[in-house]
Backbone as CSV, one residue per row, in Angstrom:
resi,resn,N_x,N_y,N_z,CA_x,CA_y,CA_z,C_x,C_y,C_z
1,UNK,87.217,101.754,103.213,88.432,102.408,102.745,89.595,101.423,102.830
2,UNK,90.751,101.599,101.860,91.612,100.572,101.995,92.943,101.094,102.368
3,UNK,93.326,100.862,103.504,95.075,101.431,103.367,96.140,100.377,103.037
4,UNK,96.574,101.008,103.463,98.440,99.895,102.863,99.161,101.216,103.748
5,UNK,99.885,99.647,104.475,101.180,100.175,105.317,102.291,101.059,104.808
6,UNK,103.006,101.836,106.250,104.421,102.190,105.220,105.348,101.131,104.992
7,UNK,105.222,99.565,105.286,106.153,98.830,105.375,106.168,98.598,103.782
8,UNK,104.649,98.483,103.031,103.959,97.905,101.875,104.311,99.007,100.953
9,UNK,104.055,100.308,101.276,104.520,101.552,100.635,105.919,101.720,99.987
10,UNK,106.918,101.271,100.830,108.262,101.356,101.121,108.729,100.389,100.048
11,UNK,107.879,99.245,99.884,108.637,97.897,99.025,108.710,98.282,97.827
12,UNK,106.922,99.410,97.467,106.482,99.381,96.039,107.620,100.544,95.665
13,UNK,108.064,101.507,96.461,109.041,102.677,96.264,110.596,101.591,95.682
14,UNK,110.680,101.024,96.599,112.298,100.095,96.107,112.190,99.086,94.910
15,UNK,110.984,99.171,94.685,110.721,97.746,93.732,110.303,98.870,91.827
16,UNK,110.196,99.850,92.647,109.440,100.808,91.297,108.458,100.578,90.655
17,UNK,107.505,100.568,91.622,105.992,100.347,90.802,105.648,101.380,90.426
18,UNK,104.513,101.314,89.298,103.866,102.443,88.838,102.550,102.898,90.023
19,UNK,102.843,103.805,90.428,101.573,104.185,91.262,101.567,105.878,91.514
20,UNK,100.662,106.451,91.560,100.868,108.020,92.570,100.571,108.053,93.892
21,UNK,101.518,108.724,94.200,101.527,109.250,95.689,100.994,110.431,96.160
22,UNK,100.203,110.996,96.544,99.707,111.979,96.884,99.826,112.746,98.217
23,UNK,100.108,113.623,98.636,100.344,114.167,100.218,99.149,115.357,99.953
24,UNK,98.673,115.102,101.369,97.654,116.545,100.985,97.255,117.393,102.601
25,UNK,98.817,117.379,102.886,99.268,118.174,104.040,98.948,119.416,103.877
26,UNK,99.070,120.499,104.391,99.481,121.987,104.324,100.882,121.915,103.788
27,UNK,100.811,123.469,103.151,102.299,123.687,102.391,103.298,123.885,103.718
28,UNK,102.920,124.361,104.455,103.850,124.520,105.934,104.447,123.039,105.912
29,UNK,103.593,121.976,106.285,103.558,121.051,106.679,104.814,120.258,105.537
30,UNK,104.517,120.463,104.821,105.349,119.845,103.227,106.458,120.429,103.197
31,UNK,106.669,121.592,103.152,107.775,122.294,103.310,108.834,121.812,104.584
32,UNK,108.232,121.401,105.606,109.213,121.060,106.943,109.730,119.722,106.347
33,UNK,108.702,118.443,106.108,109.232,117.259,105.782,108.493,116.605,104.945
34,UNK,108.502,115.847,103.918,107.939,115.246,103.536,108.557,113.521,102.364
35,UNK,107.305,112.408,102.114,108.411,111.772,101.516,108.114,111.384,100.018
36,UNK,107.521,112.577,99.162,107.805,112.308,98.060,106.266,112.815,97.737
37,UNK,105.836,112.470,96.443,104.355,112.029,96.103,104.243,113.711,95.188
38,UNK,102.858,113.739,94.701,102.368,114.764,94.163,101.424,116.177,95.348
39,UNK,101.896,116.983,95.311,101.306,117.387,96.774,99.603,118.336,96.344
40,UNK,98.490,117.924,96.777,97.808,118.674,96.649,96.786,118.614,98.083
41,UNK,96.803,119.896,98.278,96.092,120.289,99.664,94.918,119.868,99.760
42,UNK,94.556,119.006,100.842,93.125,118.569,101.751,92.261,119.500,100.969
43,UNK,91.979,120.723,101.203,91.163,121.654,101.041,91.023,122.358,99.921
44,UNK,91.870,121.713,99.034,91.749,122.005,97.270,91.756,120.338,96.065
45,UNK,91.582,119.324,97.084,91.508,118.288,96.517,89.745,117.999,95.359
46,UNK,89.137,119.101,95.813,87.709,119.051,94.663,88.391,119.737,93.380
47,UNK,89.434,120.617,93.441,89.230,121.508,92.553,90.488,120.687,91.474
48,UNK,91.039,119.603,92.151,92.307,118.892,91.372,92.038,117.415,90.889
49,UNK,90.749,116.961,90.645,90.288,115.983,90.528,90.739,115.359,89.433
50,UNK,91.447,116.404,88.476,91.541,115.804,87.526,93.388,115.051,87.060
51,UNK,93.885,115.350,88.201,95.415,115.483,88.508,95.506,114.203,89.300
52,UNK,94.722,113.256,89.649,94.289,112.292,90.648,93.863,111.046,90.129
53,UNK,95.029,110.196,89.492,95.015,109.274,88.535,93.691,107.749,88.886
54,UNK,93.033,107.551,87.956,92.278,106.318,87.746,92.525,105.341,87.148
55,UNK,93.490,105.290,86.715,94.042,104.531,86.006,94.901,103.387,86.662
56,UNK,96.163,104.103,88.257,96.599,103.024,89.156,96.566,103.337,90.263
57,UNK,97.070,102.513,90.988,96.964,102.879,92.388,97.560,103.993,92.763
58,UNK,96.760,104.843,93.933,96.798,105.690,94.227,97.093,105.785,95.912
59,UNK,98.299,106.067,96.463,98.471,105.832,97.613,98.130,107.427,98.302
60,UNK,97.759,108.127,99.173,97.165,109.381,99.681,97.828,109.112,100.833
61,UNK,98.565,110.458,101.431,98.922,110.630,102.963,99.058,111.646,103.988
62,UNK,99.191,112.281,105.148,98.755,113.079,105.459,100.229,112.855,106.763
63,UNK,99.814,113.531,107.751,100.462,113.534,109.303,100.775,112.014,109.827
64,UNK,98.792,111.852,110.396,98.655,110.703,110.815,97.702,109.451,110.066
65,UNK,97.002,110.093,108.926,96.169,109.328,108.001,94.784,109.396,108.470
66,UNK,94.285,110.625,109.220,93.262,111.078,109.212,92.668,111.929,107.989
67,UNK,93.860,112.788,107.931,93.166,113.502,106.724,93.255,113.194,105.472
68,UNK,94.063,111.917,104.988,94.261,111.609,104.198,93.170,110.351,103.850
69,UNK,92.400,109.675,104.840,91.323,108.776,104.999,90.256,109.749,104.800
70,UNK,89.701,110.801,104.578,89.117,111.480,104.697,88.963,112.101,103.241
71,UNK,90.364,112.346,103.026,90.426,112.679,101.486,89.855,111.225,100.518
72,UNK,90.352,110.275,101.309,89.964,108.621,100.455,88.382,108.720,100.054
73,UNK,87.523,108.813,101.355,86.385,108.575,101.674,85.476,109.533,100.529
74,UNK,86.317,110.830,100.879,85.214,112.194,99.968,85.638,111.528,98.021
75,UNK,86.371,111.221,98.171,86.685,111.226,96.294,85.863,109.460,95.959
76,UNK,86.267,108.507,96.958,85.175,107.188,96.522,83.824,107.650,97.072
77,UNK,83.340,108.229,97.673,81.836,108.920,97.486,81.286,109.509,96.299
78,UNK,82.298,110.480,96.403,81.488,111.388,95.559,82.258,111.336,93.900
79,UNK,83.151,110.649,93.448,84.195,110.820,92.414,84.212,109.276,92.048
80,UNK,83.813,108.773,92.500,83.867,107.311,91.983,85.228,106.056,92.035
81,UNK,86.042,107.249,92.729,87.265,106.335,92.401,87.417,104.883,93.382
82,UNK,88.310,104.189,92.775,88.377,102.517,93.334,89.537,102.272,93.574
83,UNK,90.376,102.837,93.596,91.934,102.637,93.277,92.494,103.377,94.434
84,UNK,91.707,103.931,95.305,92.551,104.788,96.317,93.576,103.883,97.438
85,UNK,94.194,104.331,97.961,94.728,103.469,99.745,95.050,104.773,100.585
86,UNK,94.693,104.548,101.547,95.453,105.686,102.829,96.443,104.687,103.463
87,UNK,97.825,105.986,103.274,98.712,105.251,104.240,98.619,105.743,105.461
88,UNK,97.885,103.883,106.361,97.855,103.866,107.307,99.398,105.075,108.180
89,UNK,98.780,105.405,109.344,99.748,106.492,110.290,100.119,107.501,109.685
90,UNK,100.374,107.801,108.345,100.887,109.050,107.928,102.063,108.868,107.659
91,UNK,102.426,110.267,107.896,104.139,110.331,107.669,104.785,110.369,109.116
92,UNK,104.054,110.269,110.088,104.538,109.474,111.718,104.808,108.511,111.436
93,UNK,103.967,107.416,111.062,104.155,106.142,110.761,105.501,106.164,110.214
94,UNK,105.778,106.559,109.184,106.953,106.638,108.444,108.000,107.096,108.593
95,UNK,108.201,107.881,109.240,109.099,108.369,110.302,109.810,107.288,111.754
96,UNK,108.449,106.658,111.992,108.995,106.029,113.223,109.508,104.078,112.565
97,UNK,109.083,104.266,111.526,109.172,102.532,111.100,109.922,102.761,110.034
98,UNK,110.201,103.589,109.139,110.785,103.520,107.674,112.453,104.198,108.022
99,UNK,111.879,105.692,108.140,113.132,106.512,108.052,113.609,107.271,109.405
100,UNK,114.135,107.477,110.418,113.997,108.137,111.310,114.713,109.568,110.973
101,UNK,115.255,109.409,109.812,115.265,111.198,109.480,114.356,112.255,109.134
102,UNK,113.525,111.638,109.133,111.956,112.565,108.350,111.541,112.841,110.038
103,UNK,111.464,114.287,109.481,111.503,115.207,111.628,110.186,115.105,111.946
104,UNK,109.730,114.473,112.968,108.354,114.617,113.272,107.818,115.903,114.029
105,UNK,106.496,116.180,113.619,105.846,117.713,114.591,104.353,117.495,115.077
């Protein structure tokens, strides 16, 4: 599996690359804080496969980048994709190195 930092995340956001972002938190979870991306839930990511670009990079994120490594793993298994990254730590990570306004829980 491949991640990319929030430091690496952060550049491609200021620099405006073409890429999707994906969060696939709970809506609770999204609703409290989040930093951007297309949001589709861990547990409905089979049924949105098609919303889940192949074309560029695809950055995926979660809390701590468990569930979002997880989401990486199930779609290059079973979906073929090549283009994924988990951002390493999550949106902790990002919180504690990027922005310290994004509220951690």
């Amino acid at each position: 599996m491949k991640e990319i930092t929030v430091q690496e995340l952060k550049t491609k956001m200021d620099n405006g690359e073409d890429f999707q972002l994906i969060d696939v938190r709970e809506d609770k979870e999204r609703n409290f804080t989040h930093i951007g991306g297309d949001h589709i839930v861990m547990a409905s990511v089979a049924n949105h496969i098609n919303k889940i670009s192949k074309d560029k990079q695809v950055v995926v994120y979660c809390r701590s980048g468990a569930r979002s490594g997880q989401v990486v793993n199930f779609l290059e298994a079973n979906h073929g994709f090549t283009n994924l990254y988990n951002l390493k730590g999550g949106i902790l990570a990002w919180a504690g190195e990027i922005d310290d306004t994004i509220k951690k829980y």
